[in-house]
C-alpha positions in Angstrom: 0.0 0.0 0.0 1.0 4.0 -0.5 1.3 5.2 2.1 3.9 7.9 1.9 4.8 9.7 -1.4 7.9 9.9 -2.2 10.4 11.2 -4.9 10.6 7.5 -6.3 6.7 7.4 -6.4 6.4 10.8 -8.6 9.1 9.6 -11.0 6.8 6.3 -11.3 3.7 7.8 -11.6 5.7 10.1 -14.5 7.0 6.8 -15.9 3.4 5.6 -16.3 1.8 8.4 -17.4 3.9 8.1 -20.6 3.8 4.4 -21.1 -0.1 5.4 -21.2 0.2 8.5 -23.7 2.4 6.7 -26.2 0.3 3.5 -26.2 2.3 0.8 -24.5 5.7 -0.2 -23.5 7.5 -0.8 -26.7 6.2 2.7 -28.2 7.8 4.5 -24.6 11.1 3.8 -25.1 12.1 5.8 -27.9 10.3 8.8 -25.3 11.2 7.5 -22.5 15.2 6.4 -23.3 15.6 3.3 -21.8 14.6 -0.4 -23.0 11.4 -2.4 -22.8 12.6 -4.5 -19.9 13.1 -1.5 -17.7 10.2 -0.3 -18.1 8.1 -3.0 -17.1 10.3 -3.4 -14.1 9.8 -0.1 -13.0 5.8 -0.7 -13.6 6.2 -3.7 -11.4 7.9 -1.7 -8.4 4.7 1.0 -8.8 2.0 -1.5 -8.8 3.9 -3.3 -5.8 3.8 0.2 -4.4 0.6 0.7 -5.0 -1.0 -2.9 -4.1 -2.3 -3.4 -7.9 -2.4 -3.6 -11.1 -2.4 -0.7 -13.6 -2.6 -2.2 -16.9 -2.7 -5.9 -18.9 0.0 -6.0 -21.3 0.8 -9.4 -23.7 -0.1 -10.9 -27.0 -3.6 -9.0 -26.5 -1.9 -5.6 -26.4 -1.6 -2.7 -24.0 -4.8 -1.3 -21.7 -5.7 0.1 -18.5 -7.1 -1.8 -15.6 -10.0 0.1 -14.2 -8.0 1.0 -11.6 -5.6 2.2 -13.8 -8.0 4.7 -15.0 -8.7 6.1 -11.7 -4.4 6.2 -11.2 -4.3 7.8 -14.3 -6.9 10.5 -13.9 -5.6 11.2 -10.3 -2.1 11.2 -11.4 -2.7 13.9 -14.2 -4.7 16.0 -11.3 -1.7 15.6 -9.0 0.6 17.1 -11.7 -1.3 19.5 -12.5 -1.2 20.8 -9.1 2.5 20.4 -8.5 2.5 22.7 -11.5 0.4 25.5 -9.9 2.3 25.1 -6.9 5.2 25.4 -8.4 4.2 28.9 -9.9 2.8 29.8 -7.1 5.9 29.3 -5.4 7.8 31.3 -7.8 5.5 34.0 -7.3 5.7 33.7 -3.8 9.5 34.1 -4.2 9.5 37.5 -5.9 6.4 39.4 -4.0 6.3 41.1 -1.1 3.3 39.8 0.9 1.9 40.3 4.6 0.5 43.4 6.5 2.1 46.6 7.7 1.1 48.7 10.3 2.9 51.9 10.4 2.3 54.8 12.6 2.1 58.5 12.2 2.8 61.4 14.1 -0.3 64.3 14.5 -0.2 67.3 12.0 2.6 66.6 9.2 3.1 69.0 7.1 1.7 68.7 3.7 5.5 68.5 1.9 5.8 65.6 4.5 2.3 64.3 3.6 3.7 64.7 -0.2 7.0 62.4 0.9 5.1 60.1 2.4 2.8 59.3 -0.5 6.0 59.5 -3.3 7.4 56.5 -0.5 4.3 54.4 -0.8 4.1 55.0 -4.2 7.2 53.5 -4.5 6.8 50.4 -2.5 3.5 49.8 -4.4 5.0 50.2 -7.3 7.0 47.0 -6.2 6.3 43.5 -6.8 3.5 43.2 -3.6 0.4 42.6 -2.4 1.0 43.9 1.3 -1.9 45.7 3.5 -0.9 48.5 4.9 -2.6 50.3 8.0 -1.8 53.9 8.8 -2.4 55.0 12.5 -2.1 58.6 13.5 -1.0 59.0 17.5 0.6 60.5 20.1 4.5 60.0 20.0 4.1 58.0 23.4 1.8 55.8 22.1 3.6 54.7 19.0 6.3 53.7 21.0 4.1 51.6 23.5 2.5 49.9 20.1 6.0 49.5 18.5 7.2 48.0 22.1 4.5 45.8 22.0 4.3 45.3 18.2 1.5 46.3 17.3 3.1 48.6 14.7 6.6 47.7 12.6 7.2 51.1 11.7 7.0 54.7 13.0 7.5 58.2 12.2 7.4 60.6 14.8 9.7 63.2 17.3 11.0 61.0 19.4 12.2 62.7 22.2 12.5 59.5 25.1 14.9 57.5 23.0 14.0 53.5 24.2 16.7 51.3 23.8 14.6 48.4 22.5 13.9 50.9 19.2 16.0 51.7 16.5 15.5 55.5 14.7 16.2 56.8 11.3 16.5 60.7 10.8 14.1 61.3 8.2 12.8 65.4 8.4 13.4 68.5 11.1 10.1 70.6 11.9 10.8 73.9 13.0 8.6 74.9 16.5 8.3 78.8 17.8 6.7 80.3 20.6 3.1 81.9 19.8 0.5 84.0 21.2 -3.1 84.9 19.9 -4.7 87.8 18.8 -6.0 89.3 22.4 -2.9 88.2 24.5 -1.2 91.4 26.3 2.3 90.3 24.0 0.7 90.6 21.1 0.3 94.4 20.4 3.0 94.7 22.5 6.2 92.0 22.1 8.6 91.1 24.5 11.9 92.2 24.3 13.0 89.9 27.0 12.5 86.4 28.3 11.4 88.4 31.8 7.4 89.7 29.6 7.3 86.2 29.6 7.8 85.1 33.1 4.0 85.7 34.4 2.7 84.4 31.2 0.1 80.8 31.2 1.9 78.5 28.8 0.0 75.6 27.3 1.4 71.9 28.9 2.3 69.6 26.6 3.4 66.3 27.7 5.5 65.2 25.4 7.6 68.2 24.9 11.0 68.2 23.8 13.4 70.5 26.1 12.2 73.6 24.5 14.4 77.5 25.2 11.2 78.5 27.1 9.5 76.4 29.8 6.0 77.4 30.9 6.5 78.5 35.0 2.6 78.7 35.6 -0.4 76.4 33.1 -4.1 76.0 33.3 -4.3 74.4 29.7 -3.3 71.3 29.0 -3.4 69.4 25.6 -1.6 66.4 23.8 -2.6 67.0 19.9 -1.5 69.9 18.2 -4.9 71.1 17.6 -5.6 71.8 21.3 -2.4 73.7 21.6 -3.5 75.9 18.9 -7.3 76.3 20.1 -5.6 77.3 24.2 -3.0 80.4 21.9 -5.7 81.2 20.0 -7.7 82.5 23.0 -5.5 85.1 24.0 -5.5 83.8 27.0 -2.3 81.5 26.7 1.1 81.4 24.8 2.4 77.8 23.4 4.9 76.1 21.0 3.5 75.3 17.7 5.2 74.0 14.6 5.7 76.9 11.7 3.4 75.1 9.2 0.2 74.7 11.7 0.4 78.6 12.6 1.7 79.8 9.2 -1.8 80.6 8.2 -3.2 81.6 11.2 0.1 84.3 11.6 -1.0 85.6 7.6 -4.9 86.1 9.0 -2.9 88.0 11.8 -4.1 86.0 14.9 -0.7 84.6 15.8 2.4 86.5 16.9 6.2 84.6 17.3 7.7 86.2 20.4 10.8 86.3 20.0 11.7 83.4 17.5 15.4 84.1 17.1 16.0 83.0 20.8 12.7 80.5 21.8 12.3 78.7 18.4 13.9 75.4 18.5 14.2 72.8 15.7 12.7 68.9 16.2 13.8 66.0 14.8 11.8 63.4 13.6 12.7 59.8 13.1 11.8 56.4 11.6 11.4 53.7 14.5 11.5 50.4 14.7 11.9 47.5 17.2 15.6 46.3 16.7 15.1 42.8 18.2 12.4 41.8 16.4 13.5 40.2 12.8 11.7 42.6 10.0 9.7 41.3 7.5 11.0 41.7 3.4 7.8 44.1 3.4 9.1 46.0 6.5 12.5 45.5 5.1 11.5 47.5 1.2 9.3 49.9 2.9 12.2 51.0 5.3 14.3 51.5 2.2 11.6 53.7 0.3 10.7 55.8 3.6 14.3 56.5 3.8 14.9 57.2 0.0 11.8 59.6 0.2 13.0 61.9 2.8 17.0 61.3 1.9 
């Protein structure tokens, strides 16, 4: 009985499919290359291996048991799907395949929106078939998801470098300090950091170590978008990246105080776990993030 297929079997089965297709064992060897007798011995080891016979062959000629006809129809069938597998495999070889999940930091600029895109253009542009999930969050919270791998990659300002990430320079966003329309600095700026002592800065958590520290807050915000709301008031002064107050400063409702001293520059980075092994889809997107913003 079969019970195991092995590499023997397949060149067997092979063997018999062509004694079938030319029509006996005299008219295989000439397709086959070896003699008459060897054939019929190798038939002999398959039907031992299989438990019975395949075919009647003598005086009367060559033909198919009836279980012959179910070998040979299962045999073709079994071919024909080492055949697809084998393409498939080939496939396999060449594409990129599995799921991403990538996050973003809060309120990119659009020219870092506009990188972003050429890199996924890029890496669809690649032999894949990857999903891809974009998740926008706090710069805390990617780490946490990349620490617990939830995401593989991440683009963000890093400022509490973990040792278990790895980070890629890929942009620098410019930050200055701004106050509102309504705010006592505004018709009137400082010419000194001492204006600025008694002023209500907005608390950010994740701040980087910024030239001005608030002394005194009653706002507090995490997203960009609160920071901006709390200056807009009047009632509070705050870091904001250039490209979020640009417009706001050209309606004239935001004021820089002094941005040659209190503006700072932040870096922001590609992260990624280092001791987890990257996938090739990690792996090609990596390359195309960095070639983007190089």
């Amino acid at each position: 009985m079969l019970s195991q297929l092995r590499d023997l079997d397949l060149q067997l089965l092979r063997l018999f499919v062509t004694v079938v297709e030319s029509g006996g064992f005299s008219a295989a060897q000439g397709e086959l290359g070896i003699g008459q007798s060897t054939i019929s011995t190798q038939m002999a080891k398959l039907e031992t291996r299989l438990g019975f016979r395949l075919c009647e062959r003598g005086k009367a000629g060559f033909r198919l048991t009836p279980k012959g006809e179910q070998v040979l129809a299962a045999t073709r069938r079994l071919f024909a799907a080492i055949e697809t597998f084998k393409g498939e495999a080939q496939g396999m070889a060449d594409k990129l395949l599995g799921e991403l999940h990538v996050g973003l930091s809060e309120a990119l600029a659009d020219e870092v929106l506009e990188r972003l895109g050429a890199a996924l253009g890029a890496f669809r542009r690649r032999n894949q078939a990857v999903q891809i999930e974009l998740l926008s969050a706090m710069p805390a919270e990617l780490e946490r998801r990349l620490l617990q791998g939830q995401l593989q990659l991440a683009i963000g300002y890093f400022s509490g470098r973990q040792t278990a990430l790895d980070y890629h320079p890929l942009f620098r966003e410019q930050q200055q300090l701004y106050c509102g329309r309504g705010h006592p600095l505004f018709e009137r700026p400082p010419r000194d950091d001492s204006a600025l002592l008694a002023c209500d800065g907005v608390l950010h958590p994740y701040r980087f170590v910024a030239p001005w520290q608030t002394g005194a807050s009653s706002a507090h915000s995490e997203q960009v978008e609160g920071s901006l709301a709390f200056i807009l008031s009047g009632a509070h002064v705050g870091y904001l990246p250039d490209h979020i107050a640009a417009p706001w400063e050209r309606r004239g409702q935001l004021r820089a105080l002094l941005p040659e001293r209190l503006g700072f520059v932040v870096e922001f980075h590609l992260a990624q776990h280092r001791a987890r092994l990257p996938s090739e889809a990690q792996r090609a997107l990596c390359e195309d993030l960095l070639a983007a913003f190089a």
